[in-house]
N, C-alpha and C positions, 0 to 999 in steps of 0.2 A: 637657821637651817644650813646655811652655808657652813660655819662652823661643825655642823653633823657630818656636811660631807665630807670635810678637811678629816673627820678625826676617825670617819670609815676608813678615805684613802688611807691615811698613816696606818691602822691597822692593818691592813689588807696586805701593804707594801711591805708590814715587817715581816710576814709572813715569807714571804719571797728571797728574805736577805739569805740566802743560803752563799755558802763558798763556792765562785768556779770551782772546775776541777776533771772529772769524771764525768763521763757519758750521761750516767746515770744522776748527777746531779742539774747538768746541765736539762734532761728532760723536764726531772721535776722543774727547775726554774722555768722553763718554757710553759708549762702548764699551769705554774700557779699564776706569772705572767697574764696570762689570757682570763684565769679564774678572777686578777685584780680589774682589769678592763670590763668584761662581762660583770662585774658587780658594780662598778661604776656607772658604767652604762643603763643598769638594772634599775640601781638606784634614783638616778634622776629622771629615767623614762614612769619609772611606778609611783616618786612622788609626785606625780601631774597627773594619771591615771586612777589612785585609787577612789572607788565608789562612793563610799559614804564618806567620803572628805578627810579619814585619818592618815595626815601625810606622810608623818613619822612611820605609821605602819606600811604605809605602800612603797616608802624608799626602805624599808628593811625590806619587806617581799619581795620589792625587785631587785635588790644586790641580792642576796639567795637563789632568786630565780637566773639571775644575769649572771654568777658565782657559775654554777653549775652546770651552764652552758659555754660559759668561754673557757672553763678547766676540759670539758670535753670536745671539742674544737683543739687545744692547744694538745690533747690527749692522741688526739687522733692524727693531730701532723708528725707528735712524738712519734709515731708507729709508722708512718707513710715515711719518714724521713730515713730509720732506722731500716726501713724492706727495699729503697733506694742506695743505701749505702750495701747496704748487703749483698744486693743484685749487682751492682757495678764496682763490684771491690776493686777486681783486677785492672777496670778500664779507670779506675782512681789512680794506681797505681801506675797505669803506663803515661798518665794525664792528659788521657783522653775526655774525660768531663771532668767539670769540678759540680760539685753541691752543697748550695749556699740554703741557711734558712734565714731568710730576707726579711720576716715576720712569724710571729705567731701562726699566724695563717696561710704561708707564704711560703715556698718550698723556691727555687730556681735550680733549673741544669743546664749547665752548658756546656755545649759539645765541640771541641775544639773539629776547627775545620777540616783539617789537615788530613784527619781519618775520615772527614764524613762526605766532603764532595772533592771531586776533581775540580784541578782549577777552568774556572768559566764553565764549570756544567752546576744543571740541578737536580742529577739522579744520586740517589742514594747508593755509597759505593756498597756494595756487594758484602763487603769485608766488617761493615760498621752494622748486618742487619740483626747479628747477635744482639749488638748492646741495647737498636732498639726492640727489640723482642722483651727484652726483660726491662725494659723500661715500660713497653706496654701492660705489660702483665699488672707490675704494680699501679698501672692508672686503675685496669679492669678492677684489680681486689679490692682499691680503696674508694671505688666509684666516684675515682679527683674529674673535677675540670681541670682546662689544661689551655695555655696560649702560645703559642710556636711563635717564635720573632726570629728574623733572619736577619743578621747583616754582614756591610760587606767591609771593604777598607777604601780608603777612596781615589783607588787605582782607577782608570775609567770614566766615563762620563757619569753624572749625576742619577739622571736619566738609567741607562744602563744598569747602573749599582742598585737600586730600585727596584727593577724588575726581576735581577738576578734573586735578593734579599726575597723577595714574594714568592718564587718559584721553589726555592732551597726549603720557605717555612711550609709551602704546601706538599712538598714532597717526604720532609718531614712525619707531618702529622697525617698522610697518607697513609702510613705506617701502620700507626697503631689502631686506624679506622680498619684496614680490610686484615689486621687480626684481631678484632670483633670488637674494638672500645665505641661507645656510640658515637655516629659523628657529630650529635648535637655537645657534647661533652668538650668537644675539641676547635680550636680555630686558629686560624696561619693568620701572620702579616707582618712585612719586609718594612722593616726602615733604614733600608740603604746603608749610605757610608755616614749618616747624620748623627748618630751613638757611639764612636767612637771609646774603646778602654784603653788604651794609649794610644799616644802620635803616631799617625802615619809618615813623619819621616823618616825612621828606619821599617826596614824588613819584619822587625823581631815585632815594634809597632803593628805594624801591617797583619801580620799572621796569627797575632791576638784578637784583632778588630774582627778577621773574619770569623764568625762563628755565627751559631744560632742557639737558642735559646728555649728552655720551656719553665715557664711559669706555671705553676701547681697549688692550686688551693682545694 
């Protein structure tokens, strides 16, 4: 049986060897990506499952069934990623956020600080409510969960950077609750200066670190 699974995954995987390249090939790989995992998974969960004890048939029904769930899943990030990039061209552009796909399943934005809070406050500057406006929208359309993480640099006491990080993610995802995304969908939390993307002994360090974050699946 081990050997069956070996000779799915190889199949599954060849499937997948496509060229980088193009937008459009890169989706496909992302999707069949998720369609190899979801058959995987399918697989080993339905040969321990099936009923009347035919294993070989329950690890094919469940890569099929796991198949066609983890291609629509990778489908559906393809689409949310693509309505992300679309909405925030300009603030890409000015590098105000960057947007990474972390996962299959797995979206991140990060919103350079520098446009989104004054320093030592945790109001939402004025000037930044555009971008999350249409970042809202696409949670709304794509009915995403969502994790706001805030951090700081580690100017400050410990303590302090903590709570500033906490205040910045709830003010955040403020946001796109009172423009109608549901607030169980959504949740803040600050990890300080503890996360660090580069050193804080330069500035340029420093002004990277502050930022905040949303996770999207």
């Amino acid at each position: 049986m081990n050997k069956f699974y070996a000779a799915l995954l190889c199949a599954l995987l060849a499937g997948c060897a496509t060229q980088q390249g193009t937008d459009v090939q890169k989706d496909r790989n992302n999707t069949a990506i998720a369609a190899v995992v979801g058959a995987v998974a399918g697989a080993v969960i339905g040969g321990q499952l099936d009923d009347d004890g035919n294993r070989d048939r329950g690890v094919i029904t469940g890569a099929v069934v796991g198949a066609a769930a983890g291609a629509g899943i990778g489908a559906h990030m393809d689409r949310q990623e693509e309505a992300f990039r679309d909405a925030l061209a300009a603030e890409q552009r000015r590098s105000e956020v960057e947007i990474q796909r972390v996962r299959d399943d797995l979206l991140k934005l990060t919103f350079d600080n520098e446009v989104t809070f004054d320093i030592n406050q945790s109001a939402v500057k004025p000037s930044f409510f555009d971008s999350l406006g249409k970042v809202s929208e696409v949670l709304e359309k794509y009915d995403s969960r969502a994790r706001v993480i805030g951090h700081t640099d580690s100017s400050g006491s410990e303590s302090y950077n903590q709570s500033l990080s906490e205040r910045r993610a709830l003010a955040v995802k403020d946001y796109p609750v009172r423009s109608g995304v549901a607030d169980y969908r959504l949740t803040a939390e600050g990890r300080g200066e503890l996360e660090p993307r580069e050193s804080n002994a330069t500035a340029s360090g420093r002004a990277l670190n502050r930022r905040v974050e949303l996770l999207v699946t």
